[in-house]
C-alpha positions as CSV (number, residue, x, y, z in Angstrom):
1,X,50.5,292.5,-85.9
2,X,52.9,289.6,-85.2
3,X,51.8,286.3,-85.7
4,X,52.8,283.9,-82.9
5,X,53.9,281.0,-85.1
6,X,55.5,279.1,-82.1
7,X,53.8,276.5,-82.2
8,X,53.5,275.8,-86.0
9,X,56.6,273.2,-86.8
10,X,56.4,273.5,-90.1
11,X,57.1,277.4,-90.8
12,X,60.6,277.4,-91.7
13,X,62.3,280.2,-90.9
14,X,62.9,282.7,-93.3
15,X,65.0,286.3,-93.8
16,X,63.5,288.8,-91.8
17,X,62.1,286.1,-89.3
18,X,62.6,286.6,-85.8
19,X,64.2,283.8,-84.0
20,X,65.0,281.9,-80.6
21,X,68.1,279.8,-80.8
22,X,69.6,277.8,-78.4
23,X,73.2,277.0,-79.1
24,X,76.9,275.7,-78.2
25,X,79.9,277.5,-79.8
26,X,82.9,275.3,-80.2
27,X,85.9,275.7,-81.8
28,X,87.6,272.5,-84.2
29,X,89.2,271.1,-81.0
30,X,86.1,270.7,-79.4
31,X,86.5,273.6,-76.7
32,X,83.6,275.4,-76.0
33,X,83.9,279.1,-76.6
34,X,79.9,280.3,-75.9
35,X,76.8,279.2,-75.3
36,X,73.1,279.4,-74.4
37,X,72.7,276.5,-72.2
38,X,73.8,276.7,-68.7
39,X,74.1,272.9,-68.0
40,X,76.6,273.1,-71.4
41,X,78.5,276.1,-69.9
42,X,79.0,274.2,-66.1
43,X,80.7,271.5,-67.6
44,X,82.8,273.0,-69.9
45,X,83.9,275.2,-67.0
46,X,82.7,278.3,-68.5
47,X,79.7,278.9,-66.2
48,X,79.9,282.7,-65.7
49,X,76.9,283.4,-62.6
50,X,76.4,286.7,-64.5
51,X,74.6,285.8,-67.5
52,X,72.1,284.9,-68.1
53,X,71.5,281.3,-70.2
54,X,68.7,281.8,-72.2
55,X,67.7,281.3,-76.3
56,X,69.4,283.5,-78.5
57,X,66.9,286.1,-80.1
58,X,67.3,287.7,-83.5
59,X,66.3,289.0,-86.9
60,X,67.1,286.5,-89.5
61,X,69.1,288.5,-92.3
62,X,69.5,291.9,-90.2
63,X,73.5,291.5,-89.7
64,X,72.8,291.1,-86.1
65,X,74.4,287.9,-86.0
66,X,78.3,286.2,-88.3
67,X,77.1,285.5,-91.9
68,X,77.6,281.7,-91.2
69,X,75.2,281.3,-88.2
70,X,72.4,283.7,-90.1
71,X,72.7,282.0,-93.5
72,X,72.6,278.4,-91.8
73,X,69.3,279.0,-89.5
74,X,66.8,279.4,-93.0
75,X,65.1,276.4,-94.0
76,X,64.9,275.6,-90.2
77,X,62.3,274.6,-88.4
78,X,60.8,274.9,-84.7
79,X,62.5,272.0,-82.8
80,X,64.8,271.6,-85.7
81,X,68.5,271.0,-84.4
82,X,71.4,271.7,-87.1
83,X,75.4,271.9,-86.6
84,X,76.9,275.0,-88.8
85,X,80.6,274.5,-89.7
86,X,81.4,278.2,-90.3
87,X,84.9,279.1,-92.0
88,X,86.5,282.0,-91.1
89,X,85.7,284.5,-93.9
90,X,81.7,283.5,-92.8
91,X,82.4,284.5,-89.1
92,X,85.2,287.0,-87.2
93,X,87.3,287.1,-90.7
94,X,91.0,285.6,-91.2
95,X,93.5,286.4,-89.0
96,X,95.1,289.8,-89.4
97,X,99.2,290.3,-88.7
98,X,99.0,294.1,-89.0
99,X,96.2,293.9,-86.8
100,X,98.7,293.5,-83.8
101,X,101.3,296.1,-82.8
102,X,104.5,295.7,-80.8
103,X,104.7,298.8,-78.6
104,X,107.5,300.4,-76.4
105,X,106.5,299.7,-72.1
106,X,107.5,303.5,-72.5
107,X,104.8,304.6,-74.2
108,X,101.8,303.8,-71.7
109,X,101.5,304.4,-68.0
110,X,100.9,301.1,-66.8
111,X,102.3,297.8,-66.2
112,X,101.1,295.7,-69.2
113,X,100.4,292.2,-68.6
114,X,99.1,289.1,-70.9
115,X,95.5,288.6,-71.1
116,X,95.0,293.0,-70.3
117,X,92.4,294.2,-72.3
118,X,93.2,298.1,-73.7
119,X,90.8,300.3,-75.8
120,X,92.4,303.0,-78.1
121,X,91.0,306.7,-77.5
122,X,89.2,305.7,-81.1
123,X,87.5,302.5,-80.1
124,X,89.3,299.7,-80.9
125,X,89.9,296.6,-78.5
126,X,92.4,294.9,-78.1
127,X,94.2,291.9,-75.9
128,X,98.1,292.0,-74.7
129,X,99.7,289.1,-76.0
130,X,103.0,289.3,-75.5
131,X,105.1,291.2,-72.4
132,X,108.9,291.6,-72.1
133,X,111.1,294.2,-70.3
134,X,111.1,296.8,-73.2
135,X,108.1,296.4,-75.5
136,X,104.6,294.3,-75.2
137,X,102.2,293.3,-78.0
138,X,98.7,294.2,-78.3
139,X,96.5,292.5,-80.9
140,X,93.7,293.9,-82.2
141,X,91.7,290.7,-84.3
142,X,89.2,289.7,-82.9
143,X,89.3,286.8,-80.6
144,X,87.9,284.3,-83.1
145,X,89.5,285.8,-85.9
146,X,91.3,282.7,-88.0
147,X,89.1,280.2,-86.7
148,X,86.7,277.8,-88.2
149,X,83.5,277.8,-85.5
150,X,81.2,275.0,-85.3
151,X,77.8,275.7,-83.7
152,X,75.0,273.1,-82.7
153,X,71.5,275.1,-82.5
154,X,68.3,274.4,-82.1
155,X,65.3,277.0,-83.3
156,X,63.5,277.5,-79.9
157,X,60.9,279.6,-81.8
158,X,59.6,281.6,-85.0
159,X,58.1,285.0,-85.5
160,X,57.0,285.7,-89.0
């Protein structure tokens, strides 16, 4: 049976809770990289009519969610607001060099352009970053990787 714990401020939340987050994303400078709240997303002009803006729901502890943001929700509670700083190693990981490959325009049988995303017959993602007559770039970190994330949340609700 789940308890419906909503409206009990003073659970805090704890591992294996699950929880409703709103949230803003931002990166050092400020920029807005994600977010929950639609009002947030229209100004920073990254409104996207397809999604949907709504809390965030997880399981607290469950690796759904960056080390950083899961460790900093517990001791939370309902209503509670918090910023995380989150380093790096606590989020998308440092920046990898090897993770990007300069490749022949020969060797695929498209026109490769910056911003193009590519998957590998294996999985992996990546984004071209670099284009000239002979070769492009294709990096494969993720697009986060290297950079300190700072994320102002707010627990929506609790489920014990």
């Amino acid at each position: 049976m789940v308890e419906d714990i909503r409206n009990d401020s003073s659970k805090t939340v704890e591992s294996g809770d699950t929880i409703s987050v709103d949230y803003v994303g931002e990166l050092e400078d400020g920029t807005v990289f994600d977010t929950s709240v639609k009002e947030v997303a229209v100004e920073a002009g990254t409104y996207n009519e397809m999604r949907g803006y709504e809390p965030l729901t997880f399981t607290v502890g469950a690796g759904q969610m960056i080390k950083g943001f899961d460790e900093g929700v517990v001791g939370m509670k309902v209503g509670e607001e918090k910023t995380l700083k989150i380093p790096p190693e606590e989020a998308y990981g440092e920046y990898r060099e090897e993770f990007a490959r300069k490749l022949p325009v020969s060797a695929v049988d498209f026109t490769p352009e910056v911003g193009m995303q590519l998957a590998t017959d294996n999985g992996l993602r990546g984004t071209v970053t670099e284009v000239d007559e002979e070769s492009f770039m294709i990096d494969f970190n993720h697009e986060l990787a290297g950079k300190t994330l700072i994320f102002k949340i707010k627990v929506v609700s609790v489920e014990a």
